[in-house]
C-alpha positions as CSV (number, residue, x, y, z in Angstrom):
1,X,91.4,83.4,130.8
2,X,90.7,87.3,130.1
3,X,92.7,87.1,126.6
4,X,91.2,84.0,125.1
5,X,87.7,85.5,126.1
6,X,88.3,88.7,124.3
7,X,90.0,86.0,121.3
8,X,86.4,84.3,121.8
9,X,84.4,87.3,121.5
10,X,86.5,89.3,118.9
11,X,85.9,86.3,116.7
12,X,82.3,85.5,117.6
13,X,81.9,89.0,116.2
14,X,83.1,88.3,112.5
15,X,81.1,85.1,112.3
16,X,78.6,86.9,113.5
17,X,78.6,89.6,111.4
18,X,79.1,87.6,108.7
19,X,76.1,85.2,109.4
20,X,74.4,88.6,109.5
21,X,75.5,89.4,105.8
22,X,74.5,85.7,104.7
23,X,70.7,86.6,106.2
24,X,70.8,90.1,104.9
25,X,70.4,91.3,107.9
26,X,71.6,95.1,108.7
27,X,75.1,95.6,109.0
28,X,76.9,98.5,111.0
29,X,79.8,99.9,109.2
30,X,82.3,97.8,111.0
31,X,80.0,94.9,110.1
32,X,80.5,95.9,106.4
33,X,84.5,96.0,106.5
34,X,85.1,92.6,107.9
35,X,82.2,91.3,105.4
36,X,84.5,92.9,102.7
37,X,87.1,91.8,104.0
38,X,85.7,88.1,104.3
39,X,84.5,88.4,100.8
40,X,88.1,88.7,100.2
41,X,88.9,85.6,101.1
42,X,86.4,82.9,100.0
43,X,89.1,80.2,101.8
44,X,87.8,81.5,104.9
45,X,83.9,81.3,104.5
46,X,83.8,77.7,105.4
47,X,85.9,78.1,108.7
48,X,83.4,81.0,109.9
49,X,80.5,78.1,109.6
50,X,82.3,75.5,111.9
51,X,83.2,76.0,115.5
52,X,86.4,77.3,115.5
53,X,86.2,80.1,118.7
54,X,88.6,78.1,120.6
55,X,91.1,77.0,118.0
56,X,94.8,77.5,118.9
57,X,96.2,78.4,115.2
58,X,99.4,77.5,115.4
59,X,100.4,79.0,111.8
60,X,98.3,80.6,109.5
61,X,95.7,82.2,111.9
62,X,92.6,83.3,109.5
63,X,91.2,85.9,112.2
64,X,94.6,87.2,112.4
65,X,95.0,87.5,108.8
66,X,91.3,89.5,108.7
67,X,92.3,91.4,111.5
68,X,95.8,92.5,109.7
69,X,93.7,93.5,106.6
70,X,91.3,95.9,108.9
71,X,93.8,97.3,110.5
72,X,95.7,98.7,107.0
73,X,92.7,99.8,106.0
74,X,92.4,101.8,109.6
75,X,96.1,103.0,108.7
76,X,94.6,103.9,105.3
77,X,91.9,106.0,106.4
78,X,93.2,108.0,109.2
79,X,96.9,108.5,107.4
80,X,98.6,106.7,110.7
81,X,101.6,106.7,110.7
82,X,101.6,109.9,109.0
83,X,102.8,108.9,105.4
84,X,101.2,105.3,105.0
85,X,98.6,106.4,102.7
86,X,100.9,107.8,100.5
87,X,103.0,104.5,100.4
88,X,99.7,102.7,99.6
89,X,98.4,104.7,97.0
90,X,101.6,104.5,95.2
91,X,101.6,100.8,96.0
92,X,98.2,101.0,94.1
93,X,100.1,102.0,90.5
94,X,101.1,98.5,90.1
95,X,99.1,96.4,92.5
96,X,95.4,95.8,93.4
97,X,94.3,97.0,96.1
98,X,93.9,93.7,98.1
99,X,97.7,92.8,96.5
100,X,99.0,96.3,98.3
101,X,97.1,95.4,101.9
102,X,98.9,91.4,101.7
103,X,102.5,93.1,101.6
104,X,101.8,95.9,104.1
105,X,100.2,93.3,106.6
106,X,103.2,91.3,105.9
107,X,105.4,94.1,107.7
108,X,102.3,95.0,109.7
109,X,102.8,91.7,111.3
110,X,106.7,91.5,111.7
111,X,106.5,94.8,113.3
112,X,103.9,93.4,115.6
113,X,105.6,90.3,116.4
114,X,109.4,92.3,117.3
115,X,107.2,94.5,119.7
116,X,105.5,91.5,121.7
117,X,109.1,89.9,121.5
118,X,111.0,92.6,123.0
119,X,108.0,93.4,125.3
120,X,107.6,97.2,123.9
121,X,105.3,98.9,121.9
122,X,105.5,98.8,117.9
123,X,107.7,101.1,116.3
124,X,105.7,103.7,114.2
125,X,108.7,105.3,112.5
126,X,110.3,101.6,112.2
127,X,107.4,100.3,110.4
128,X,106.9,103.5,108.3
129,X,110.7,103.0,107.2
130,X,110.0,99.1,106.1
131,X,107.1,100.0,104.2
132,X,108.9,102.6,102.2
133,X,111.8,100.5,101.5
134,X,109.2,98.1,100.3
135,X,107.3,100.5,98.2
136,X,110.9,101.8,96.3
137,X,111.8,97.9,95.8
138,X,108.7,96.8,94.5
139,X,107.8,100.4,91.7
C-alpha cells in the first residue's frame, strides 16, 4: 500500500502541476520542468485530464516516461555520473535536444530495470559505459 500511495501522489503532482499551468497559476521550478516536459509530449495531455492515479501500465507507462525525461535532465545539470553531460552535449551535434534525452532514458531505463532485477543498486559506471558506447555509434 505505501508504494502505490507514493505512485498516487507522485502523479497527482504532475497533473496537478500541470492543471496549474493550464490556469496560469504560479509554478515552482519543479512545476515548470515537468510542464516542459509535458509540453513535450502533447500524447500525454489528455491522459493528465482523465483519472488515471491508479492505472497499472502494463507497457508504455507515460509518468514513467516523464519521470525518465526529469531525471536526464537532473543528470544534465549536476554532471552525475561525472561525464554524462559531456555525452549529451555531444549527443546535441546531431540530435535535438528532446531526440538526445529519448535515447539516454532508453539506457536510463534498462539500467534501472537490471538493478531492480538483480535486487542492487544501478550501476553508475555501467550506465556511463552504455551511454558512451551509444554516443560513438550514433556521431
Amino acid at each position: 500500500m505505501f508504494y502505490s500511495q507514493n505512485i498516487r501522489e507522485l502523479r497527482q503532482y504532475y497533473k496537478t502541476a500541470w492543471n496549474k499551468k493550464l490556469k496560469k497559476e504560479n509554478l515552482s521550478d519543479l512545476e515548470k520542468n515537468i510542464c516542459y516536459v509535458i509540453e513535450l509530449h502533447p500524447e500525454y495531455h489528455q491522459m493528465l485530464n482523465m483519472e488515471t492515479l491508479e492505472t497499472n501500465f502494463t507497457d508504455n507507462n507515460p509518468y514513467l516516461h516523464l519521470g525518465l525525461h526529469l531525471a536526464i535532465q537532473e543528470q544534465i545539470k549536476t554532471n552525475r555520473p561525472n561525464g554524462i553531460k559531456n555525452v549529451y552535449i555531444a549527443l546535441l551535434k546531431k540530435y535535438t535536444s528532446h531526440q538526445t534525452e529519448h535515447a539516454l532514458m532508453e539506457i536510463l531505463e534498462n539500467t534501472l530495470h537490471t538493478a531492480i532485477k538483480n535486487n542492487h543498486e544501478p550501476d553508475e559506471k555501467v550506465y556511463l559505459q552504455a551511454c558512451e558506447e551509444l554516443l560513438h555509434k550514433l556521431i
